[in-house]
BADOKOL-975201 format. One record per residue: residue number from 1; chain; z, y, x of N, C-alpha, C in turn. Coordinates in steps of 0.001 Angstrom, whole numbers, plus 500000, padded with zeros to 6 digits. Example, Ala and Ser with C-alpha at 12.3 -4.5 7.8 and 13.67 -1.06 7.14 Angstrom:
<rec k="1" c="A" n_pz="507800" n_py="494310" n_px="513190" ca_pz="507800" ca_py="495500" ca_px="512300" c_pz="507800" c_py="496700" c_px="513200"/>
<rec k="2" c="A" n_pz="507080" n_py="497750" n_px="512850" ca_pz="507140" ca_py="498940" ca_px="513670" c_pz="507870" c_py="500030" c_px="512900"/>
This chain:
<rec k="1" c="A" n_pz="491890" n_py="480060" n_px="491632" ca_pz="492417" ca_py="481383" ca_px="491369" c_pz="493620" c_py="481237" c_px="490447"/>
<rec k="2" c="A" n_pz="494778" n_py="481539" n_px="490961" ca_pz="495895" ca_py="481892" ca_px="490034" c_pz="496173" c_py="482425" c_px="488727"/>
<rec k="3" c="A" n_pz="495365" n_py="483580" n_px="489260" ca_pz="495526" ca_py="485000" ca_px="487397" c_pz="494794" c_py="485506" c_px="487587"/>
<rec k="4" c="A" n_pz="494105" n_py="486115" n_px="486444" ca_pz="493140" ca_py="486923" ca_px="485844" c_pz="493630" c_py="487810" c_px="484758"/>
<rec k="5" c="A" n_pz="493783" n_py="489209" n_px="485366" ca_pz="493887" ca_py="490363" ca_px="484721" c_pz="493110" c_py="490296" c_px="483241"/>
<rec k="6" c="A" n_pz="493548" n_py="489692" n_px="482048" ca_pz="492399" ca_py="489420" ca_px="480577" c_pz="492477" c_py="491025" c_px="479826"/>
<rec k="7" c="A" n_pz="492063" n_py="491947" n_px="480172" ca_pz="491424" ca_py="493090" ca_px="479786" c_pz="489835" c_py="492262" c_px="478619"/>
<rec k="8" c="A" n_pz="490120" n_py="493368" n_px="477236" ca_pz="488551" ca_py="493095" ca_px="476865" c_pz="487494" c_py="493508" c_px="477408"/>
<rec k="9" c="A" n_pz="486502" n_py="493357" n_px="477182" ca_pz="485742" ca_py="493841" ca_px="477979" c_pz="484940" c_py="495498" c_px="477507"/>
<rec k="10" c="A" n_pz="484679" n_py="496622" n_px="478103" ca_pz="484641" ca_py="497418" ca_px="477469" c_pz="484886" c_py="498821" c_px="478549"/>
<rec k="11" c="A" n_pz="484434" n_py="499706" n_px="478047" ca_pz="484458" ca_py="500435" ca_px="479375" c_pz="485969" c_py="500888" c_px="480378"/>
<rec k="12" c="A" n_pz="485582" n_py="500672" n_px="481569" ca_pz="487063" ca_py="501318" ca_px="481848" c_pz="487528" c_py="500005" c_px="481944"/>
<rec k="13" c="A" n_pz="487191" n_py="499157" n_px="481528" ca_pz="487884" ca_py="497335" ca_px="481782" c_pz="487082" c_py="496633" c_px="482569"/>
<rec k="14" c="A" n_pz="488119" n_py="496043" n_px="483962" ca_pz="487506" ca_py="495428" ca_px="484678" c_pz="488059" c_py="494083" c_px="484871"/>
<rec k="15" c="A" n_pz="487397" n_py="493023" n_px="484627" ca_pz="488238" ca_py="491589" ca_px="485047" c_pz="488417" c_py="491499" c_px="486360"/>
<rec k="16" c="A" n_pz="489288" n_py="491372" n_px="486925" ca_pz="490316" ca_py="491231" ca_px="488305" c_pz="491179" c_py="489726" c_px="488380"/>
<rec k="17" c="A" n_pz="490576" n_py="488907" n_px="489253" ca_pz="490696" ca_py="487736" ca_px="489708" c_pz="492137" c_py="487515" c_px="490944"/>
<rec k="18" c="A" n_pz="492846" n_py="486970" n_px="490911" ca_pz="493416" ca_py="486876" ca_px="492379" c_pz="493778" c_py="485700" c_px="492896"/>
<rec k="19" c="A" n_pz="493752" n_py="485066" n_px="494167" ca_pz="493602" ca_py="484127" ca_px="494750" c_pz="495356" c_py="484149" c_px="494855"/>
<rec k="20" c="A" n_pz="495873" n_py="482808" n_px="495269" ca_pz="497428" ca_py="482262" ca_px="495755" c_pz="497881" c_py="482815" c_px="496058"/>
<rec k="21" c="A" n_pz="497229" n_py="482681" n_px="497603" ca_pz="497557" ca_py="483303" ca_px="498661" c_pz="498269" c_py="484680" c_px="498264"/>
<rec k="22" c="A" n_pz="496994" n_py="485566" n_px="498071" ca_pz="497295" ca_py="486703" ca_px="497833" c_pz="498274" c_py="487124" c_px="496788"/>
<rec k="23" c="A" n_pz="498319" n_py="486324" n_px="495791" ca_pz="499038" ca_py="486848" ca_px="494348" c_pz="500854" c_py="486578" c_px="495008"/>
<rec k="24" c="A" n_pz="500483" n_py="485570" n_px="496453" ca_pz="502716" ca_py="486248" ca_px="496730" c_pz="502825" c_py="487297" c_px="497334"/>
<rec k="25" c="A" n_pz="502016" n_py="487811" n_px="497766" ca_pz="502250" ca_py="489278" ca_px="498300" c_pz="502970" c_py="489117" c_px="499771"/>
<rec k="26" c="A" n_pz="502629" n_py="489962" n_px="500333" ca_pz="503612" ca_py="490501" ca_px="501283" c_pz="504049" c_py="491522" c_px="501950"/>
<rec k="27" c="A" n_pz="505116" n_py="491459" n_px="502373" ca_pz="506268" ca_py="492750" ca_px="502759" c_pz="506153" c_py="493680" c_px="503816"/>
<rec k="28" c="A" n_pz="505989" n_py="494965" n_px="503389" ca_pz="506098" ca_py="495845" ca_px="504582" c_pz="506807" c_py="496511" c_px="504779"/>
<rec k="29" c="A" n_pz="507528" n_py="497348" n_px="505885" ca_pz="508665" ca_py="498174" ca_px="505914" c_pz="508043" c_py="499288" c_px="506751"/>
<rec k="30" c="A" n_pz="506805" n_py="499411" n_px="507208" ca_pz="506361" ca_py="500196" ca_px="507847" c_pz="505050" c_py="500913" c_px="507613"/>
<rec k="31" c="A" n_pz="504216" n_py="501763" n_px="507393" ca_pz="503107" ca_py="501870" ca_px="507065" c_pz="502435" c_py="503312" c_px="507844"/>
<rec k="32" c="A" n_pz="501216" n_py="503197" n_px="508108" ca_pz="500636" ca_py="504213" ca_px="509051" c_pz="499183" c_py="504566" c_px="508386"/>
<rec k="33" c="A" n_pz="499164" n_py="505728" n_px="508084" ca_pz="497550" ca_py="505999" ca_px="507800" c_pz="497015" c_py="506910" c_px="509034"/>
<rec k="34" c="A" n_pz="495868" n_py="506481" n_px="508954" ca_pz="494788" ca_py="507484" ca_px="509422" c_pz="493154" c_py="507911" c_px="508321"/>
<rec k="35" c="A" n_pz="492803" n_py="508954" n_px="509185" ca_pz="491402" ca_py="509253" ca_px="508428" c_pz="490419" c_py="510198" c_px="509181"/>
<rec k="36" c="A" n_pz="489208" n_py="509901" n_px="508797" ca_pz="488508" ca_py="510622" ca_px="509500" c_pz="487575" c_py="511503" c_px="508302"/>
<rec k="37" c="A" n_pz="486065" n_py="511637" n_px="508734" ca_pz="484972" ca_py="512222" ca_px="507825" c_pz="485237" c_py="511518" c_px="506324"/>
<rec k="38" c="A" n_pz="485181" n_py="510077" n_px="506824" ca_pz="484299" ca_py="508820" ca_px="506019" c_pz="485188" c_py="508234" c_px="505049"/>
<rec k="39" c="A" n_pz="486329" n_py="508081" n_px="505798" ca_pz="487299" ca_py="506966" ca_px="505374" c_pz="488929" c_py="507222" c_px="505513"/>
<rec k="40" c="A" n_pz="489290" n_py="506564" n_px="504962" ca_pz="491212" ca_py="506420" ca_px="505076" c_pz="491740" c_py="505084" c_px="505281"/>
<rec k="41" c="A" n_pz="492392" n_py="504852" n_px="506642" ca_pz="492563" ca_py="503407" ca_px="506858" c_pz="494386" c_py="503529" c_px="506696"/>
<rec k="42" c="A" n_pz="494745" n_py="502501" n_px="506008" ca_pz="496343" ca_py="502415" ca_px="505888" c_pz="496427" c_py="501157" c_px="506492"/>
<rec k="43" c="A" n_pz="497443" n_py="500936" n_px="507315" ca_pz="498059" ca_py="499848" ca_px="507805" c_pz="499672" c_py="499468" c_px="507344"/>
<rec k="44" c="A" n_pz="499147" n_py="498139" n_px="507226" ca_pz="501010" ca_py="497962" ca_px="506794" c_pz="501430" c_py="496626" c_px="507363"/>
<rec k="45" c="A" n_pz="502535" n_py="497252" n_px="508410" ca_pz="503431" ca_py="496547" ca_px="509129" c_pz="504791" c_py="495987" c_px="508667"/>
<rec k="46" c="A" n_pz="505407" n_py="494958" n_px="509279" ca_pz="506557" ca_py="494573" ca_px="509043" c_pz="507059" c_py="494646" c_px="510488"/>
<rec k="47" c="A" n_pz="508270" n_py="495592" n_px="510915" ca_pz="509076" ca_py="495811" ca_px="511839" c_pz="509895" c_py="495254" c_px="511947"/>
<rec k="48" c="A" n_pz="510298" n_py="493977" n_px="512893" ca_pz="511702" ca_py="494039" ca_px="512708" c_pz="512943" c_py="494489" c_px="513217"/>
<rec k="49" c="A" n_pz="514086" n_py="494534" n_px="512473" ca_pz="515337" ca_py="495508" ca_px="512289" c_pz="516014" c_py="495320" c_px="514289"/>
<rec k="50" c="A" n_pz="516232" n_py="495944" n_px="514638" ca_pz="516840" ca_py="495908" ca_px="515514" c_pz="515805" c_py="495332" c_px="517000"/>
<rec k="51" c="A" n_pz="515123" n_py="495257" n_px="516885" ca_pz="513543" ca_py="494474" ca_px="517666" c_pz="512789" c_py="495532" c_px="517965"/>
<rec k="52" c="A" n_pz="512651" n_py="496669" n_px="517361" ca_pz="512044" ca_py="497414" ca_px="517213" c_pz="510076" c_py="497092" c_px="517599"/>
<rec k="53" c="A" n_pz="510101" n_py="496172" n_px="517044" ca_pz="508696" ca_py="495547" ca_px="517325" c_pz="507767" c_py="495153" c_px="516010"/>
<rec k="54" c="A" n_pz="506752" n_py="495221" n_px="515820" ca_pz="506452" ca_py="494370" ca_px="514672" c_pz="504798" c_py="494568" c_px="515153"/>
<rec k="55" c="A" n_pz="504239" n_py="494090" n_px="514075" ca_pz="502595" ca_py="493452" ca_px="513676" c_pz="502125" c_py="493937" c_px="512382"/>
<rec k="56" c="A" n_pz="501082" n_py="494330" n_px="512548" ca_pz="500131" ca_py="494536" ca_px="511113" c_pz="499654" c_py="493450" c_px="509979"/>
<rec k="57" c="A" n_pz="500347" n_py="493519" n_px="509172" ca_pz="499637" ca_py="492639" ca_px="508389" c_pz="498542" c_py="492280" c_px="507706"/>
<rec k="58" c="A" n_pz="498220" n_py="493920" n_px="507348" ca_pz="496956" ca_py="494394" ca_px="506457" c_pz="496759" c_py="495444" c_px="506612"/>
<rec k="59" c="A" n_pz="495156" n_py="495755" n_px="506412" ca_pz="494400" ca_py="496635" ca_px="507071" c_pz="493622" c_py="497263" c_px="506076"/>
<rec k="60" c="A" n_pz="494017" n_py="498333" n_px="505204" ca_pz="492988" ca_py="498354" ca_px="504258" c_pz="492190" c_py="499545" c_px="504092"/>
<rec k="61" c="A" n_pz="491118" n_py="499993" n_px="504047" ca_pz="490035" ca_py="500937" ca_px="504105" c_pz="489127" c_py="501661" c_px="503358"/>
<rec k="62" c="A" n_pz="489793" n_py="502792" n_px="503141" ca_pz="489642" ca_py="503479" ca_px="501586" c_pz="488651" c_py="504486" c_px="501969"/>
<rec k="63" c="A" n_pz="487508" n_py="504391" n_px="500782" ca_pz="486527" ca_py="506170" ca_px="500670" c_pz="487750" c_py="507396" c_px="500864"/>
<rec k="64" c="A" n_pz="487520" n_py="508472" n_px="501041" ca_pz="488189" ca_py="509139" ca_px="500246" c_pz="488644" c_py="509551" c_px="499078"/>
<rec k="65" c="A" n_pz="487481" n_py="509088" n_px="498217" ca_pz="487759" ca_py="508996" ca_px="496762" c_pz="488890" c_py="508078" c_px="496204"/>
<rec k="66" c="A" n_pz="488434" n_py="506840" n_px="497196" ca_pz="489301" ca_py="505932" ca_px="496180" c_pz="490832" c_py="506038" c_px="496978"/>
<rec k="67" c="A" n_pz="490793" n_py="506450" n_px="498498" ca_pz="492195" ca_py="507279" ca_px="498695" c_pz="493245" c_py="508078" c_px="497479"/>
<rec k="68" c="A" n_pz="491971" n_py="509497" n_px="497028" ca_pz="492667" ca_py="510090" ca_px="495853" c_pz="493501" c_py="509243" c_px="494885"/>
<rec k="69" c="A" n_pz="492626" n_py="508472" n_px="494482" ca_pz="492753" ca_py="507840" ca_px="493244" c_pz="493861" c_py="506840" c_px="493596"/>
<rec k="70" c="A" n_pz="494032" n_py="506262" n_px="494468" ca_pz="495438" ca_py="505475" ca_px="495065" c_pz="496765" c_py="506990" c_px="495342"/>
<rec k="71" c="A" n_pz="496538" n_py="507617" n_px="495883" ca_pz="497927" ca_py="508566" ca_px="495523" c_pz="498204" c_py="508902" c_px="494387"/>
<rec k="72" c="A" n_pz="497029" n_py="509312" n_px="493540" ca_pz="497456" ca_py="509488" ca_px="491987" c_pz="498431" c_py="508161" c_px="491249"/>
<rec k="73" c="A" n_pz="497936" n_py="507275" n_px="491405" ca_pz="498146" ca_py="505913" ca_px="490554" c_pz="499704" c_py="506104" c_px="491582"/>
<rec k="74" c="A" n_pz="500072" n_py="505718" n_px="492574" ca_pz="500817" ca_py="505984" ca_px="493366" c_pz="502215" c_py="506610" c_px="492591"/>
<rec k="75" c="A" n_pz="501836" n_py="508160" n_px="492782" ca_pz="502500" ca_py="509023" ca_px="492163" c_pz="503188" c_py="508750" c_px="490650"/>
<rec k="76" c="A" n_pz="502224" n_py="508572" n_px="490128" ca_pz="502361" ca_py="507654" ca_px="488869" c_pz="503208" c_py="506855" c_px="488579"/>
<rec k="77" c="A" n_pz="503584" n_py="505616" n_px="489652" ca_pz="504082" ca_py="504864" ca_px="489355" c_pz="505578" c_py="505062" c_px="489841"/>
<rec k="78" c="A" n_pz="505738" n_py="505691" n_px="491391" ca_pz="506758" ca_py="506453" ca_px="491353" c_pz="507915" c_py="507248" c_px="490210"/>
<rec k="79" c="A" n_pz="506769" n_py="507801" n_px="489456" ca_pz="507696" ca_py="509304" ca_px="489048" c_pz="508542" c_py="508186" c_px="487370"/>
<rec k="80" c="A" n_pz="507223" n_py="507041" n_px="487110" ca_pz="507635" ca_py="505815" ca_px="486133" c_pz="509099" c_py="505157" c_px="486688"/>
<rec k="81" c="A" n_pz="509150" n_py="505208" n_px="487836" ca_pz="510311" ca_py="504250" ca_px="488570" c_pz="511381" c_py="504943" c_px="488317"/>
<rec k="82" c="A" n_pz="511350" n_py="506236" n_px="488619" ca_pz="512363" ca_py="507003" ca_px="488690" c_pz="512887" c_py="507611" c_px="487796"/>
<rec k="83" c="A" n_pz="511908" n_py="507733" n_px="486707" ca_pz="512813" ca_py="507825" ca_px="485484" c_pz="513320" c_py="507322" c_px="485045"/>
<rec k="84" c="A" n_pz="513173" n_py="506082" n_px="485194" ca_pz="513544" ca_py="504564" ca_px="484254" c_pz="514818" c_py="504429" c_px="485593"/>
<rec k="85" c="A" n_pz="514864" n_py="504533" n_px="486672" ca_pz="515881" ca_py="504179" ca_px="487456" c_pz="516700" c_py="504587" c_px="488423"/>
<rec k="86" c="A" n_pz="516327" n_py="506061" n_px="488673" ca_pz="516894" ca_py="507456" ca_px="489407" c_pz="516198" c_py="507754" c_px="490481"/>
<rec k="87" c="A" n_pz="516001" n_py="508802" n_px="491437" ca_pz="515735" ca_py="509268" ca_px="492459" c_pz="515481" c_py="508328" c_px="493393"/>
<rec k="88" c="A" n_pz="514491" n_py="507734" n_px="494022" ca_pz="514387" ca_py="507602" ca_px="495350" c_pz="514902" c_py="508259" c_px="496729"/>
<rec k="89" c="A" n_pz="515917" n_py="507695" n_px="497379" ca_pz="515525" ca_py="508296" ca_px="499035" c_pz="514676" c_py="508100" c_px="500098"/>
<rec k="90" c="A" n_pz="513803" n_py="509156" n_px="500152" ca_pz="512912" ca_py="508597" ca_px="501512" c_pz="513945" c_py="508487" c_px="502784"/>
<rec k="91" c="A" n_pz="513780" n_py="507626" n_px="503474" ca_pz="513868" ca_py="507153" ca_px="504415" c_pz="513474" c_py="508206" c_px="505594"/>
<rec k="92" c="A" n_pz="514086" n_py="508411" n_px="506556" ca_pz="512968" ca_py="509609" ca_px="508290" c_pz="511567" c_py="508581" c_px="508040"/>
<rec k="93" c="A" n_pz="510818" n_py="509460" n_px="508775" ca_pz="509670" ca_py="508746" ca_px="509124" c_pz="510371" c_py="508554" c_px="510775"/>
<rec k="94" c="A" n_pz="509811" n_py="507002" n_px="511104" ca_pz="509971" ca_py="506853" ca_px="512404" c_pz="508713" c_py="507332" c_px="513192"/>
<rec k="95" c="A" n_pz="508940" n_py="507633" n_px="514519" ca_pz="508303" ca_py="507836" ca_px="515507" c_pz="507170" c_py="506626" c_px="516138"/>
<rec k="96" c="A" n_pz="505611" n_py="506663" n_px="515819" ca_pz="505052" ca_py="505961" ca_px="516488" c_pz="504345" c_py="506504" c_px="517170"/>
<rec k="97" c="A" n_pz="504173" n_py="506108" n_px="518288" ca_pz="503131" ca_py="505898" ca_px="519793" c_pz="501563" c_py="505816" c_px="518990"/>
<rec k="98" c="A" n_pz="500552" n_py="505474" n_px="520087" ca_pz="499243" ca_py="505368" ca_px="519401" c_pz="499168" c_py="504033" c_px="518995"/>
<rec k="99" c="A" n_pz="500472" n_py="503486" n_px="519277" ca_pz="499732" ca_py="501910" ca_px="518884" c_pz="500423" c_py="501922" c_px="517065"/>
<rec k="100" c="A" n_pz="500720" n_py="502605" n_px="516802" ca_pz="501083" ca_py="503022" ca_px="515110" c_pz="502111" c_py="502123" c_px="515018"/>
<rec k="101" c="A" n_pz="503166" n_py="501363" n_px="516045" ca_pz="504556" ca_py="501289" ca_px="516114" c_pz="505660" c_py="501641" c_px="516285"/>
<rec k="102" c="A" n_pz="506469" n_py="501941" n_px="515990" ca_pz="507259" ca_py="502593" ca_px="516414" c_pz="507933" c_py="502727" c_px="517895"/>
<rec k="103" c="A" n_pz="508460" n_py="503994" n_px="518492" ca_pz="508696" ca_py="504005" ca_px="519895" c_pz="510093" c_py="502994" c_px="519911"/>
């Protein structure tokens, strides 16, 4: 394991481990949610530019609760960005088919 989040221990503190692999991250330029009763599934793709094609990289599958709690933190970190560094432009949302790629 690479890093370990060293929080004391104490409520509200959780030690958080992360593996190599995972700790380089990787890039998406595309992202698709769905949801039903149960759950909230986000997918995140990398498209590429002019290809108009791409693949899922990660698949990840949220309660609804912990959905909430990811837009909050979300939001959060946004509105942190943007003060410290100006306005964001969103981007159109592109057009996907059912296969959650773009047409």
């Amino acid at each position: 394991m690479s890093d370990t989040k060293n929080a004391p221990p104490g409520p509200g503190n959780i030690k958080i481990s992360i593996d190599d692999d995972i700790a380089q991250g990787m890039y998406s330029n595309f992202q698709v949610a769905g949801s039903n009763e149960t759950e909230f599934v986000l997918d995140f793709a990398y498209v590429q530019p002019h290809q108009m094609r791409g693949k899922v990289r990660a698949r990840i599958i949220l309660s609804p609760k912990h959905a909430k709690a990811l837009a909050h933190i979300l939001g959060e970190r946004l509105r942190d960005f943007e003060s410290r560094y100006g306005t964001i432009t969103a981007p159109m949302p592109a057009q996907a088919d059912d296969t959650g790629l773009p047409n």
